[in-house]
N, C-alpha and C positions, 0 to 999 in steps of 0.2 A: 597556457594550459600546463599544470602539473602532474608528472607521473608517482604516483605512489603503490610502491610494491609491496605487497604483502604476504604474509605465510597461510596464510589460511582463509578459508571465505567464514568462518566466525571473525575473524578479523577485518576485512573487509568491511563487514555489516555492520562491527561497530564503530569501525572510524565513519563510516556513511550517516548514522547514525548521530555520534559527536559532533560531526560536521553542520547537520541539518536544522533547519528552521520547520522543515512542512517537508514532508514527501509525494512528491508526484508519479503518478507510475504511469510511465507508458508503453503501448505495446511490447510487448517481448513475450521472452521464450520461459523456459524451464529456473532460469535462476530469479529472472525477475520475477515470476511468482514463488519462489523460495524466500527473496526478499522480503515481497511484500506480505507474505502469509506471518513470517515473523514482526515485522513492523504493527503489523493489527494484531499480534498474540500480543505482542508487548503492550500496546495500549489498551488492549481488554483488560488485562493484567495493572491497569492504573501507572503503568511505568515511563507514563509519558505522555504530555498533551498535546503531540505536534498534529497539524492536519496533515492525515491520507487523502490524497487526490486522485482518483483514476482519470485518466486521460483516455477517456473514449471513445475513440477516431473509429466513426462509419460499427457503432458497436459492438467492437472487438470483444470488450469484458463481460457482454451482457451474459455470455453464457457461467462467468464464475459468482455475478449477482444471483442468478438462478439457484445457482447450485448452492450458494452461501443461504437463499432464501428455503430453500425446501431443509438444509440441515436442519435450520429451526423448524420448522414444521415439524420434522422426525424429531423434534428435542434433544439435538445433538451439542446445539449451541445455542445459548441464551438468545432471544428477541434482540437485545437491545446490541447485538451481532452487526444487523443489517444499518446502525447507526454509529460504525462507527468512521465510515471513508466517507466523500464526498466526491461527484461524479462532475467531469469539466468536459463540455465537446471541443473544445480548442482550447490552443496555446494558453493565448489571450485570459478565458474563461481562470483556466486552471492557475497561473499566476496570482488572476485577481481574489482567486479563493485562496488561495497560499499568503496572501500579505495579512 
């Protein structure tokens, strides 16, 4: 395992980002949805084809599905919003969407 330090979490996200093939997200706190909010702006934004995976254990995310779902409802965020991650209930699952 490699440590890599960095100065700033704009930085961070884009060496994550450089790095990646496909993003998986799994549970977590405050940053990992700071991540991932950014990773689906960016692909909204056509700045990139990789698969978003959320990693769904016991449905943890369902509450930010909701919430991304009724944004469009209020026309906050285009329809085509809720197409852009793909949801994995395991490891396994979320891999086999990531290749």
């Amino acid at each position: 395992v490699e440590t890599v330090v960095v100065t700033s979490m704009h930085e961070r996200k884009q060496l994550m980002y450089d790095q990646s093939d496909a993003f998986v997200v799994a549970p977590g706190g405050i940053g990992t949805l700071e991540e991932v909010i950014e990773v689906l702006s960016w692909k909204r934004l056509d700045l990139h084809p990789k698969p978003v995976i959320f990693l769904n254990i016991d449905g943890y995310w369902d509450d930010l599905f909701a919430h991304m779902r009724h944004s469009v409802e209020e026309r906050m965020n285009p329809a085509e919003l809720v197409g852009l991650w793909q949801v994995a209930g395991s490891v396994e699952e979320a891999l086999a969407l990531s290749a």
